[in-house]
KEDOBA-529243 format. One record per residue: residue in three letters; residue number from 1; x, y, z of N, C-alpha, C, O, CB in turn. Coordinates in Angstrom, 1 decimal, always signed. Glycine has a CB too. Example, Ala and Ser with C-alpha at 12.3 -4.5 7.8 and 13.67 -1.06 7.14 Angstrom:
BEGIN
REC  rest   nr     n.u     n.v     n.w    ca.u    ca.v    ca.w     c.u     c.v     c.w     o.u     o.v     o.w    cb.u    cb.v    cb.w
REC   ala    1   +13.2    -5.7    +7.8   +12.3    -4.5    +7.8   +13.2    -3.3    +7.8   +14.2    -3.3    +8.5   +11.3    -4.5    +9.0
REC   ser    2   +12.8    -2.2    +7.1   +13.7    -1.1    +7.1   +12.9    +0.0    +7.9   +13.4    +1.1    +8.0   +14.1    -0.6    +5.7
This chain:
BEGIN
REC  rest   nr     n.u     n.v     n.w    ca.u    ca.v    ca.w     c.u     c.v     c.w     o.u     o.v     o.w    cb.u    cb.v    cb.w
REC   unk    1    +5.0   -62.4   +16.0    +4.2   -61.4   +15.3    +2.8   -61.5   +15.8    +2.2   -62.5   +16.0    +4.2   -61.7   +13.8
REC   unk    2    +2.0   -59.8   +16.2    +1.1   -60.1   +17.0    +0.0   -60.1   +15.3    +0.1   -59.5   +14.2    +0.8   -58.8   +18.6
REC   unk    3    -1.0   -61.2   +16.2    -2.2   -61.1   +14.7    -3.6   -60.8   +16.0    -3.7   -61.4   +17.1    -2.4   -63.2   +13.2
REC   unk    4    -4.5   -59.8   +15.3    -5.7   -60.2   +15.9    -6.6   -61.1   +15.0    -6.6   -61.3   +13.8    -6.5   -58.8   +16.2
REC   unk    5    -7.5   -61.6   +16.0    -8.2   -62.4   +14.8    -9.2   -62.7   +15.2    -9.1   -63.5   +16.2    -7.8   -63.5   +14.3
REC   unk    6   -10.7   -62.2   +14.8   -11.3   -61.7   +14.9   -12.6   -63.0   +14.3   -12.4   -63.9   +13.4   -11.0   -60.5   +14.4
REC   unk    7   -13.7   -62.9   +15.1   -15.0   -63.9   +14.8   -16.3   -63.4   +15.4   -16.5   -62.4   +16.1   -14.8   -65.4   +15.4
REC   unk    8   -17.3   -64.6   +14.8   -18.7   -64.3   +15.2   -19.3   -63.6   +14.2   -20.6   -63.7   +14.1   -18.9   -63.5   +16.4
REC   unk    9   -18.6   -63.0   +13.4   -19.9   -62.3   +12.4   -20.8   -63.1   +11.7   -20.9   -64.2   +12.1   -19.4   -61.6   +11.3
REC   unk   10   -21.5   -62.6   +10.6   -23.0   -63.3   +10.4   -24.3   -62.4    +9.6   -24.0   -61.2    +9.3   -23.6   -63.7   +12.1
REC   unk   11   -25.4   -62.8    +9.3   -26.2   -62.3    +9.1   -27.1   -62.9   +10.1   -27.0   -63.9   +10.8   -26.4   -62.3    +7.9
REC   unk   12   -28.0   -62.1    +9.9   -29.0   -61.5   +11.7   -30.4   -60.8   +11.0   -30.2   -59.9   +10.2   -27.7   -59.8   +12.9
REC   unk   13   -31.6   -61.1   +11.4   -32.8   -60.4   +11.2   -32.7   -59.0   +11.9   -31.9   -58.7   +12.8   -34.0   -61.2   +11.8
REC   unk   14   -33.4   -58.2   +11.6   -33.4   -57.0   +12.2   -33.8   -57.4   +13.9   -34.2   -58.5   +14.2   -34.4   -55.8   +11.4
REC   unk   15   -33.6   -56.4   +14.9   -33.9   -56.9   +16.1   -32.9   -57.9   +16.9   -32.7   -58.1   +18.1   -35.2   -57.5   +15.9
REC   unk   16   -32.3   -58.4   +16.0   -31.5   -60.0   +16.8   -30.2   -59.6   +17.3   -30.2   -58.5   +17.9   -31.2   -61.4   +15.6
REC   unk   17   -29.0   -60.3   +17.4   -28.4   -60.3   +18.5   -26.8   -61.1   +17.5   -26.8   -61.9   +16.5   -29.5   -61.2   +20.1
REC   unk   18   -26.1   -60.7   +17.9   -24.7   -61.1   +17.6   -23.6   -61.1   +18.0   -23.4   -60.0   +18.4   -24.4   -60.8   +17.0
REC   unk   19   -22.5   -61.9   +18.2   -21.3   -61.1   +19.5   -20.0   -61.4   +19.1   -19.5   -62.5   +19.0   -21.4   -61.7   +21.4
REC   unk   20   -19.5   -60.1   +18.9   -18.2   -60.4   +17.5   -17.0   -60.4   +19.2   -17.0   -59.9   +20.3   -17.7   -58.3   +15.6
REC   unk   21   -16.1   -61.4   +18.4   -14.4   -62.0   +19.4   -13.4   -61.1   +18.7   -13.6   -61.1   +17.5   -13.6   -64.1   +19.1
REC   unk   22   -12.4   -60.4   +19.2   -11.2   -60.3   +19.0   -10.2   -60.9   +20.2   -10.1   -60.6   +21.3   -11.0   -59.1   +18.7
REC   unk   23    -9.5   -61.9   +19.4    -8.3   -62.5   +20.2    -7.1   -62.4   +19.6    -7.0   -62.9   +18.5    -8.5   -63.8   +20.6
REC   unk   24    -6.1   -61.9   +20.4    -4.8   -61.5   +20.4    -3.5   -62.7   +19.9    -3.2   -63.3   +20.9    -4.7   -61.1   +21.9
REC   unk   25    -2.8   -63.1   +19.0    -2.3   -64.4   +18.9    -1.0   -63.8   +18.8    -0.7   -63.1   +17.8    -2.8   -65.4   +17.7
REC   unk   26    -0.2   -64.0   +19.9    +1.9   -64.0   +19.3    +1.6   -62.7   +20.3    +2.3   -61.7   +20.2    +2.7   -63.7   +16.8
REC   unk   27    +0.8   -62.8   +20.9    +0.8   -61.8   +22.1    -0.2   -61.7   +23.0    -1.1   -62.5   +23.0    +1.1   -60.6   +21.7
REC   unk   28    -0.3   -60.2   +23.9    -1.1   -60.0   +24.9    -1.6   -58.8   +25.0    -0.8   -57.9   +25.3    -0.7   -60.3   +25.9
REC   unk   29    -2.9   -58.4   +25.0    -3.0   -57.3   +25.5    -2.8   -56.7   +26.7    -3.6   -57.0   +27.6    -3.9   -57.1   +25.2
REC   unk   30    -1.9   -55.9   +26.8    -1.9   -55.4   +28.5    -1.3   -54.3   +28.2    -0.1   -54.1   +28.6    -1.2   -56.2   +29.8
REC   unk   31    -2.1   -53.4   +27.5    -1.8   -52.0   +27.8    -3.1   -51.0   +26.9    -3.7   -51.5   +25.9    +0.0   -51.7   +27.1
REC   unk   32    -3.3   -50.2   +27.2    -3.6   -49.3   +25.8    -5.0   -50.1   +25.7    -5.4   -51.2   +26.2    -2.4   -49.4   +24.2
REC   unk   33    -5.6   -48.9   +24.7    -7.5   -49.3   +24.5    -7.8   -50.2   +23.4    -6.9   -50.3   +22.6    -8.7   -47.8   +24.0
REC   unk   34    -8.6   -50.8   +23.3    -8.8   -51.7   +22.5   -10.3   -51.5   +21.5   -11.4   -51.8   +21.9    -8.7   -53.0   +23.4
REC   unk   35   -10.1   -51.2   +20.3   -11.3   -50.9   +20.0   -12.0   -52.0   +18.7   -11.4   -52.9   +18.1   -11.1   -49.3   +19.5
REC   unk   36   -13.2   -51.5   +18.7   -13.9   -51.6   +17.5   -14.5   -50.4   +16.2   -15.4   -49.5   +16.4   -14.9   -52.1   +18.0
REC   unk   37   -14.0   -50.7   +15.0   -14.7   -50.0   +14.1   -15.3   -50.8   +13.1   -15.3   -52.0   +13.2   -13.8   -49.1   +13.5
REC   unk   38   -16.1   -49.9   +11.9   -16.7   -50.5   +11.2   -16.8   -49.9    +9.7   -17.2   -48.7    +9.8   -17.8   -50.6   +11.8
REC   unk   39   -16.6   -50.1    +8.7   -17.2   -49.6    +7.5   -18.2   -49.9    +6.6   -17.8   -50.5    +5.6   -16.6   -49.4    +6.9
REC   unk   40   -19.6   -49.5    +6.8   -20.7   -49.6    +5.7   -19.9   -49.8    +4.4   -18.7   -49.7    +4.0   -21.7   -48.3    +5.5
REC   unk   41   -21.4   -50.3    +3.7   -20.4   -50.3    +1.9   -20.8   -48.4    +1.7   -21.8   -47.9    +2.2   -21.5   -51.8    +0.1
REC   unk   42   -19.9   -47.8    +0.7   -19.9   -46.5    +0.3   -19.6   -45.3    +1.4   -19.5   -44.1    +1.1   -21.2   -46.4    -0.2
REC   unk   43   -19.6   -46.0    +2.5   -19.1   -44.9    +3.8   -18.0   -45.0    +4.4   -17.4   -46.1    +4.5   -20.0   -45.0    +5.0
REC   unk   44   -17.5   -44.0    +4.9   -15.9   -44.1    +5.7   -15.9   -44.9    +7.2   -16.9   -44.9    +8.0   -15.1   -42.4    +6.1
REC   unk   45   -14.8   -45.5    +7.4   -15.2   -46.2    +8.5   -15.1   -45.2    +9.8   -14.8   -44.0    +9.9   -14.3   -47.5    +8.6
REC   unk   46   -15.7   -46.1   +10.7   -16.1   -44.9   +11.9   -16.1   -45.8   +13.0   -16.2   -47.1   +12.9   -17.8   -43.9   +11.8
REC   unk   47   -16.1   -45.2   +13.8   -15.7   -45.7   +15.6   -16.8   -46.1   +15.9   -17.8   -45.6   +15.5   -15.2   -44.4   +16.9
REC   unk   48   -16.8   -47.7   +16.7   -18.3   -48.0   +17.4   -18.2   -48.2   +19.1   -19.0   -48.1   +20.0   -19.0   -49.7   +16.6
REC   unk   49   -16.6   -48.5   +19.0   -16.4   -49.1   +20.8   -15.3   -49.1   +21.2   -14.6   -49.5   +20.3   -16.8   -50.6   +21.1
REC   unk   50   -14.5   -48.9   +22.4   -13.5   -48.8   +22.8   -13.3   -49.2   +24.5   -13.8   -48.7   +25.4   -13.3   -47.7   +22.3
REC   unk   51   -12.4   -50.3   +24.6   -12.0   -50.6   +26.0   -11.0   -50.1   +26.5   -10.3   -49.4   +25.7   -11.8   -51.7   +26.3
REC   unk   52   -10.6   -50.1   +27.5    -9.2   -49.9   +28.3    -9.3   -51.0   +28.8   -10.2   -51.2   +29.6    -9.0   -48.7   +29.4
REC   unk   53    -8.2   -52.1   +28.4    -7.8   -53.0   +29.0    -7.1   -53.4   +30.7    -6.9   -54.4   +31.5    -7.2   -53.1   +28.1
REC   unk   54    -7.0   -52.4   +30.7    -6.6   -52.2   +32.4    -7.4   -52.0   +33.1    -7.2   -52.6   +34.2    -6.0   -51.3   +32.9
REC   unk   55    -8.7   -51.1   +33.0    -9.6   -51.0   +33.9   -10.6   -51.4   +33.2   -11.5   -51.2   +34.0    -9.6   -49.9   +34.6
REC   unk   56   -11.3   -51.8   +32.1   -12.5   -52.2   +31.5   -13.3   -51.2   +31.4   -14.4   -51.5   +30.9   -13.1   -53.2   +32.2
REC   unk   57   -13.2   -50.2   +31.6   -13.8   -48.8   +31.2   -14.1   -48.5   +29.7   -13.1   -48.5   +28.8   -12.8   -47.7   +31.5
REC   unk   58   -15.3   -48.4   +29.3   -16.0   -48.5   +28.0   -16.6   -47.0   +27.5   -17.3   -46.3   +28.2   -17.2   -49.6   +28.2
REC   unk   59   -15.8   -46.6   +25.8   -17.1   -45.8   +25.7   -17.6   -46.2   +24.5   -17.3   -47.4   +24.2   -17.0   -44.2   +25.7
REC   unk   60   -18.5   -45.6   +23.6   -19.7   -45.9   +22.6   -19.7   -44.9   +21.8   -19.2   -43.8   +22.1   -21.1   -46.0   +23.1
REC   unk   61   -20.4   -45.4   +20.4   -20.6   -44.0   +19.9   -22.0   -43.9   +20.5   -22.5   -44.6   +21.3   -20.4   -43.7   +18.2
REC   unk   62   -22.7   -42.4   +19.6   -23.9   -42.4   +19.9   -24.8   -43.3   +19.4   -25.7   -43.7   +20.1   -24.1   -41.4   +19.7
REC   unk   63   -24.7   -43.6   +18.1   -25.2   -44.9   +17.4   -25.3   -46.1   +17.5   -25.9   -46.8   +16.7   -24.8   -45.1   +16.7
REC   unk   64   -24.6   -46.6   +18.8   -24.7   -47.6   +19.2   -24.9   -47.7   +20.7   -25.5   -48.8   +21.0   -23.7   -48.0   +18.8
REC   unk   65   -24.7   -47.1   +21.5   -24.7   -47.0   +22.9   -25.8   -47.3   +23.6   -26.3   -46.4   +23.1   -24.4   -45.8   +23.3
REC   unk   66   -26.3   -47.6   +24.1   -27.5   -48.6   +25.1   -28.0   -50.2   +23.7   -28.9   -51.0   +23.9   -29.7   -47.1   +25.5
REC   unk   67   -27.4   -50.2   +23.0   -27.4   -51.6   +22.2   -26.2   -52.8   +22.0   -26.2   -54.0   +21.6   -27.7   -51.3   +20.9
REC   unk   68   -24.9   -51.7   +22.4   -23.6   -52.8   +22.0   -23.0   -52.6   +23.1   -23.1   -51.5   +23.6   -22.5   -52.6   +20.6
REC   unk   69   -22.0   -53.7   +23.9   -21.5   -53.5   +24.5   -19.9   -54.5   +24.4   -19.7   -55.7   +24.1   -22.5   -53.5   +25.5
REC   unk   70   -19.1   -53.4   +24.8   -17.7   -54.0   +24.7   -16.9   -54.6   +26.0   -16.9   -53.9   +27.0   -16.9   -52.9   +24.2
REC   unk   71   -16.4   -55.6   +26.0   -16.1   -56.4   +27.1   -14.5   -56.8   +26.9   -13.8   -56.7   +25.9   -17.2   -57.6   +27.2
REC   unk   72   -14.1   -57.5   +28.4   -13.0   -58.1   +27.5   -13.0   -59.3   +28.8   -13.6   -59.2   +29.9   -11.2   -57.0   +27.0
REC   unk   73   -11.9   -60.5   +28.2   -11.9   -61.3   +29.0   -10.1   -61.7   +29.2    -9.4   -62.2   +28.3   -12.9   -62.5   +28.6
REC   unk   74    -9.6   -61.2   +30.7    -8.7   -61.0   +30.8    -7.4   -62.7   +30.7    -6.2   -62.9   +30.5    -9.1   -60.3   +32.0
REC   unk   75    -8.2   -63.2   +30.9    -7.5   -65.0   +31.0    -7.3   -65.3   +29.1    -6.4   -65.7   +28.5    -9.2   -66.6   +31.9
REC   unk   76    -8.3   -64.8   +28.9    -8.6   -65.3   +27.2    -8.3   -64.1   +26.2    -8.7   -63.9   +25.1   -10.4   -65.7   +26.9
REC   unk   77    -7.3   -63.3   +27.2    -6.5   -62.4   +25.9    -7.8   -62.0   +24.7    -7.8   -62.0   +23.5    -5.1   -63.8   +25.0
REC   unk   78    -8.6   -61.7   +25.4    -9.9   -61.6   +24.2   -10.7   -60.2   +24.5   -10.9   -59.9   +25.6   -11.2   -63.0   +24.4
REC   unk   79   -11.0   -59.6   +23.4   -12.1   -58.7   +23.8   -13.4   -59.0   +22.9   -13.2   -59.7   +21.9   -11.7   -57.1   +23.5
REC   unk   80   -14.6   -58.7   +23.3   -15.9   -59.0   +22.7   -16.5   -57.9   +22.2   -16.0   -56.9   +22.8   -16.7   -59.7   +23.5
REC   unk   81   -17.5   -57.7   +21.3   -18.8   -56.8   +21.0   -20.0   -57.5   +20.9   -20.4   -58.1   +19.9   -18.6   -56.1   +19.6
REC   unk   82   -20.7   -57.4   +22.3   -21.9   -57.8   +22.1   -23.1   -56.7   +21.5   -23.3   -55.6   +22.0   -22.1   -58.4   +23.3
REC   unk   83   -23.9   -57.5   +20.1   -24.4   -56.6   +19.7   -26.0   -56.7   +19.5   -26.5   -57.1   +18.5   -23.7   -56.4   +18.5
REC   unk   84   -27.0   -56.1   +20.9   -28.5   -56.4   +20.5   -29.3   -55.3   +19.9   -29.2   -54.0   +19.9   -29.3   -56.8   +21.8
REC   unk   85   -30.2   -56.1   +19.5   -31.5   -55.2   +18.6   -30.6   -54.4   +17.4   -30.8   -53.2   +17.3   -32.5   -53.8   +19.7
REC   unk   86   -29.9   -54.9   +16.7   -29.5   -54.9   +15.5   -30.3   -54.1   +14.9   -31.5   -54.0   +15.2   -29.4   -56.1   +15.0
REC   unk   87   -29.9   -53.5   +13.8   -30.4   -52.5   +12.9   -30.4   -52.9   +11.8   -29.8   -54.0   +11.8   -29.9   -51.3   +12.9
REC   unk   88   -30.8   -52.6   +10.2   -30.2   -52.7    +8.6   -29.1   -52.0    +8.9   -28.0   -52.4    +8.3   -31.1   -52.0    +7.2
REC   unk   89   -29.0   -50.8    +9.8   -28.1   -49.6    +9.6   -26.7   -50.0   +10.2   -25.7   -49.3   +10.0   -28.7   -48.2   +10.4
REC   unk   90   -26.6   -51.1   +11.0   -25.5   -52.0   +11.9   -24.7   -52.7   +10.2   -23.4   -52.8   +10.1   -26.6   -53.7   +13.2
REC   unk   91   -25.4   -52.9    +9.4   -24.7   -53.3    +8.2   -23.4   -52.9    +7.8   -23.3   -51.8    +7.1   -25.5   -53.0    +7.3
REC   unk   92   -21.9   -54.0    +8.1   -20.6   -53.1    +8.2   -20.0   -54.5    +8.3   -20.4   -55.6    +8.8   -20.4   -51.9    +9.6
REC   unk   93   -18.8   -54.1    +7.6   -17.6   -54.9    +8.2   -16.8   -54.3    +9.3   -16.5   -53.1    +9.4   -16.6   -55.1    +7.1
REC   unk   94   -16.6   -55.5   +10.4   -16.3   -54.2   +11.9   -15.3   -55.0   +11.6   -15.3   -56.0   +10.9   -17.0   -53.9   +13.8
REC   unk   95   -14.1   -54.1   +12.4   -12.7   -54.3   +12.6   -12.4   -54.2   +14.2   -12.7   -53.1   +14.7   -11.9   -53.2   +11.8
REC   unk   96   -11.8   -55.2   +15.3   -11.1   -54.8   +16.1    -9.6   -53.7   +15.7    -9.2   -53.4   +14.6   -10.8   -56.0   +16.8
REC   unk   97    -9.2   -53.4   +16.8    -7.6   -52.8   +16.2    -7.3   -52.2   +17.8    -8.1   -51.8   +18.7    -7.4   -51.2   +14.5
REC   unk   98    -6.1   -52.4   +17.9    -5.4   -52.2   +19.0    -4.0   -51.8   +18.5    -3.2   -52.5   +17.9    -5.4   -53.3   +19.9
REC   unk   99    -3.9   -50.1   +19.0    -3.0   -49.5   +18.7    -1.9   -49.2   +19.9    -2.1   -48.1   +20.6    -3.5   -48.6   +18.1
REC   unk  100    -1.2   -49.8   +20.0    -0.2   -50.1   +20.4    +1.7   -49.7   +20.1    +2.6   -50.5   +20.1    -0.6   -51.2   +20.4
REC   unk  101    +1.7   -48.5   +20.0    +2.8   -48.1   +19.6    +4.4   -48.7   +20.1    +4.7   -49.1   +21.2    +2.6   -46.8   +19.8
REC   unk  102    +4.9   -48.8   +19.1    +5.0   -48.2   +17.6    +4.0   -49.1   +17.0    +3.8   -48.7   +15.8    +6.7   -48.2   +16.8
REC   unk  103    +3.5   -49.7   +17.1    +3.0   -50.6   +16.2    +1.3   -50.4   +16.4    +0.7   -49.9   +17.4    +3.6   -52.2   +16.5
REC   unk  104    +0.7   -50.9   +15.3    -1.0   -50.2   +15.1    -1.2   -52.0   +14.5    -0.6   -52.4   +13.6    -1.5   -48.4   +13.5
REC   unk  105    -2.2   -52.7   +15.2    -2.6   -53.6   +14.8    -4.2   -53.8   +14.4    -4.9   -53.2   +15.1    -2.1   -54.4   +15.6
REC   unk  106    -4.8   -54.7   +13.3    -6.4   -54.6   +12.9    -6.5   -56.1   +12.6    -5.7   -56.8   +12.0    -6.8   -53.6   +11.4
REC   unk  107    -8.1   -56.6   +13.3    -8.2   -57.5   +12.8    -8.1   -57.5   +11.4    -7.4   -56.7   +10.8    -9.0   -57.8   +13.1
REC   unk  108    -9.0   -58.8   +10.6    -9.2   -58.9    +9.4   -10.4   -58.9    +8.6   -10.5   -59.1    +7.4    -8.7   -59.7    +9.0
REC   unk  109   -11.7   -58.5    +9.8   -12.7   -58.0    +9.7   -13.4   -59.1   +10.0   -12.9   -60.2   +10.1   -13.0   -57.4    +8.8
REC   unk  110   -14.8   -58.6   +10.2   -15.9   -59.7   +10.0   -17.1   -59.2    +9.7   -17.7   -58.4   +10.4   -16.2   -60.6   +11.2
REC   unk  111   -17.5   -59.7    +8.5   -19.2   -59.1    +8.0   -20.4   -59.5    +9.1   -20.8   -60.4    +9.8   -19.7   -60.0    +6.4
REC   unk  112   -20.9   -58.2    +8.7   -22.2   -58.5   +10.2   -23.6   -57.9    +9.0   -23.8   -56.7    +8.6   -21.9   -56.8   +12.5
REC   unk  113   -24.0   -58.9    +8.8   -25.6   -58.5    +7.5   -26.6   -58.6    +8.4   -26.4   -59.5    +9.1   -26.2   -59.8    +6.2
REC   unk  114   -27.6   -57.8    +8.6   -29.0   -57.1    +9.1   -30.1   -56.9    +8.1   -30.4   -55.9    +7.4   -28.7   -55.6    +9.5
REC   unk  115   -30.6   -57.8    +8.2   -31.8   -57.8    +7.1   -33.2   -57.1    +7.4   -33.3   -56.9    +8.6   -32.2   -59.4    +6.8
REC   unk  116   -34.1   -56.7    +6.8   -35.2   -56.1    +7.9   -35.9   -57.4    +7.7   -36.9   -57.6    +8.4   -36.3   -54.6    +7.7
């Protein structure tokens, strides 16, 4: 059974720096994009990052793009979100998930707090 499982979250001053893990357990990524989302409290969740595991090709939303960057490390079955100059507005539980049909897999989140 594949589980993602997800780390690094935290609370963080505004400005600072954080870098959330998703790693793959009871399997491998090698196919298909690998993303990150997030949901504020009171807001729907929404797209922050997305890889292609085959070629490492990245996009962003607009909200995030010249501050987070998505990576992956091919030996360590892992993808990363490195996240600088943090906002209050970064305030979210993010989720990896890798959708992989038939099957749709999600981490189990990790709180990321942004204080000013």
């Amino acid at each position: 059974q594949v589980q993602l499982v997800e780390s690094g979250g935290g609370l963080v001053q505004a400005g600072g720096s954080l870098r959330l893990s998703c790693a793959a357990s009871g399997g491998s990524f090698d196919s298909y994009n690998i993303g990150w989302y997030r949901r504020a409290p009171g807001k729907e969740r929404e797209f922050v990052a997305t890889i292609r595991w085959s070629s490492g090709s990245a996009g962003y939303s607009t909200s995030v793009k010249g501050r987070f960057t998505i990576s992956r490390d091919i030996a360590k079955n892992t993808v990363y979100l490195q996240m600088n100059n943090l906002e209050p507005e970064d305030t979210a539980i993010y989720y990896c998930s890798w959708p992989a049909p038939p099957n749709d897999y999600w981490g189990q989140g990790s709180q990321v707090t942004v204080s000013y």
